[in-house]
C-alpha positions in Angstrom: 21.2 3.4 15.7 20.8 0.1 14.3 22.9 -1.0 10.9 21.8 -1.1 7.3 21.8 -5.3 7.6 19.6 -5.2 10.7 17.0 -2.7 9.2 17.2 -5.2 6.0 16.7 -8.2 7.9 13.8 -6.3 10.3 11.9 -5.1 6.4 12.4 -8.8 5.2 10.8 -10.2 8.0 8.0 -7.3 9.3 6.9 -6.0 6.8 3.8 -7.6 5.5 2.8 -7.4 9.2 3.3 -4.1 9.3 1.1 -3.3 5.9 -1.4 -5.4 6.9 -2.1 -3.4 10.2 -1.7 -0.2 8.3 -4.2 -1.1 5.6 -6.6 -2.7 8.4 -6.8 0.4 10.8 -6.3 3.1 7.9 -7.3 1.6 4.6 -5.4 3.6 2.8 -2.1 2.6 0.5 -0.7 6.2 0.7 -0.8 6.5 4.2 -0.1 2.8 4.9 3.1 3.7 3.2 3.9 6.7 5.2 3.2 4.9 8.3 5.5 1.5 7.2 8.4 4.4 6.9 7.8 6.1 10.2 7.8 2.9 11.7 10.8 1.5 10.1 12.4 4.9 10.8 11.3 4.5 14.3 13.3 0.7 14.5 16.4 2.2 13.1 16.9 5.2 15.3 15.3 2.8 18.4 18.3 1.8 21.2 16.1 -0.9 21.9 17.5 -4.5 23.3 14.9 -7.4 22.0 14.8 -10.4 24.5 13.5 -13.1 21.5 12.4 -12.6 17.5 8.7 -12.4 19.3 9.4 -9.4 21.2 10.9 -7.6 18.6 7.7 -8.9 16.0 5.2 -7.3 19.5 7.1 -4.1 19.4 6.3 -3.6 15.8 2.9 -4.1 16.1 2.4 -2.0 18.8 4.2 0.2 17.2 2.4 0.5 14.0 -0.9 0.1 16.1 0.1 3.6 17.6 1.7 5.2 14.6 -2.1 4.6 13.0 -4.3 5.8 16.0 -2.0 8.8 15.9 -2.6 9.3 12.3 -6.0 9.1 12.6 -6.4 11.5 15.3 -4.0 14.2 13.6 -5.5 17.4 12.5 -4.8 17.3 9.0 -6.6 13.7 8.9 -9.9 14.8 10.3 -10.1 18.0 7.6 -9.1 16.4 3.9 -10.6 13.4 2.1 -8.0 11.0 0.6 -7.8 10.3 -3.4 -8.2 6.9 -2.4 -11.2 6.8 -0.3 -12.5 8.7 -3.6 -11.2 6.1 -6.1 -12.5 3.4 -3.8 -16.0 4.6 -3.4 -15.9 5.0 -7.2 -14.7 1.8 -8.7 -15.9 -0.9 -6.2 -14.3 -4.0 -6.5 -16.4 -7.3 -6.4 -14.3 -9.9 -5.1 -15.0 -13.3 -3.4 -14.3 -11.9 0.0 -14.9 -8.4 -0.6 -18.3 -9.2 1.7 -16.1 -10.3 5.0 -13.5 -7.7 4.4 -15.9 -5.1 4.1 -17.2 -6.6 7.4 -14.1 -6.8 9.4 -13.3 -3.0 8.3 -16.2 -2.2 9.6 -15.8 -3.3 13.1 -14.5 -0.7 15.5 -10.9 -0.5 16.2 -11.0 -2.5 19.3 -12.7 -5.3 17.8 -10.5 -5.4 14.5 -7.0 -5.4 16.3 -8.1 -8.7 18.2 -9.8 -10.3 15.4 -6.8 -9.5 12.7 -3.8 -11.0 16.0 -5.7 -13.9 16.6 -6.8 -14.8 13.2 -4.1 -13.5 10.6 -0.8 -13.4 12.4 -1.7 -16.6 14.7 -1.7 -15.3 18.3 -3.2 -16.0 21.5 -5.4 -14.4 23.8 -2.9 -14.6 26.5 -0.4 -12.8 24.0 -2.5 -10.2 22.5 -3.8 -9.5 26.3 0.2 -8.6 26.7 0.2 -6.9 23.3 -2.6 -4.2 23.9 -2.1 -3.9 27.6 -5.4 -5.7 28.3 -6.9 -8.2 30.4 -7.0 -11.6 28.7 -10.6 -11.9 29.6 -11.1 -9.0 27.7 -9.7 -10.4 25.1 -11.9 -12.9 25.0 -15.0 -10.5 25.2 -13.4 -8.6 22.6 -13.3 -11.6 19.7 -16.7 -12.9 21.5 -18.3 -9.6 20.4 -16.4 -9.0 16.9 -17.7 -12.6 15.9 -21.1 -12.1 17.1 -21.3 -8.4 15.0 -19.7 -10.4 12.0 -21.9 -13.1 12.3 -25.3 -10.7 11.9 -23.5 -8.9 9.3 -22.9 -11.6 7.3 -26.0 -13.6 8.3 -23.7 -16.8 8.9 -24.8 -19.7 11.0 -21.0 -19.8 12.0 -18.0 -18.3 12.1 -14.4 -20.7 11.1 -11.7 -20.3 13.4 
């Protein structure tokens, strides 16, 4: 079990990560918030020896990737509408880049997990290949096809990097 100043530090630095992915792959603040605890929960109960700050930053994401697939699959989840997905659907919010979020949620899972590593938190191919347990050619497919479905979605002429 880890100490009080350890979990601090970890919630100081992971956090926003961890939010992000939540709201990305669930898009919803309730759960994103039951998922940040479970995964901070997770850390502090973890016996788990970190080689660098990066590997501890890759075990969070993979474990927050997990905590929201299992979420998602979970009983309860497939039977009941969230409050939130009613509020959302009833006051929608017009926003600069409410056009390419919409877009990006839209994408299936295995497209938005590469496109939100490589473009928000800065990683490669090579280290998201490690993070997911795929090939780094796949990888590359993966951001190759996101862009492309972006791209007609939002009928750009190109995407930035």
């Amino acid at each position: 079990m880890r100490s009080e100043q350890e979990a601090n530090r970890a919630i100081e630095l992971y956090s926003d990560t961890v939010r992000r992915i939540c709201m990305l792959h669930l898009k919803s603040y309730s759960d994103t918030e039951d998922i940040f605890q479970t995964v901070f929960m997770k850390y502090v109960l973890s016996s788990a020896v970190f080689e660098s700050e990066e590997h501890e930053k890759a075990w969070f994401i993979r474990v927050t990737i997990n905590a929201c697939k299992d979420l998602l699959k979970s009983f309860f989840r497939s039977r009941v509408i969230s409050i939130d997905e009613v509020a959302e659907q009833a006051a929608e919010t017009q926003s600069e880049h409410s056009e390419v979020l919409e877009a990006v949620l839209s994408l299936p899972a295995k497209y938005k997990d590469v496109v939100y590593l490589f473009y928000y938190e800065g990683y490669t191919a090579v280290d998201i290949g490690k993070l997911l347990n795929k090939n780094v050619n796949t990888v590359y497919t993966l951001l190759s096809r996101a862009k492309a479905i972006l791209k007609e979605k939002l009928g750009g002429d190109e995407l930035e990097q």
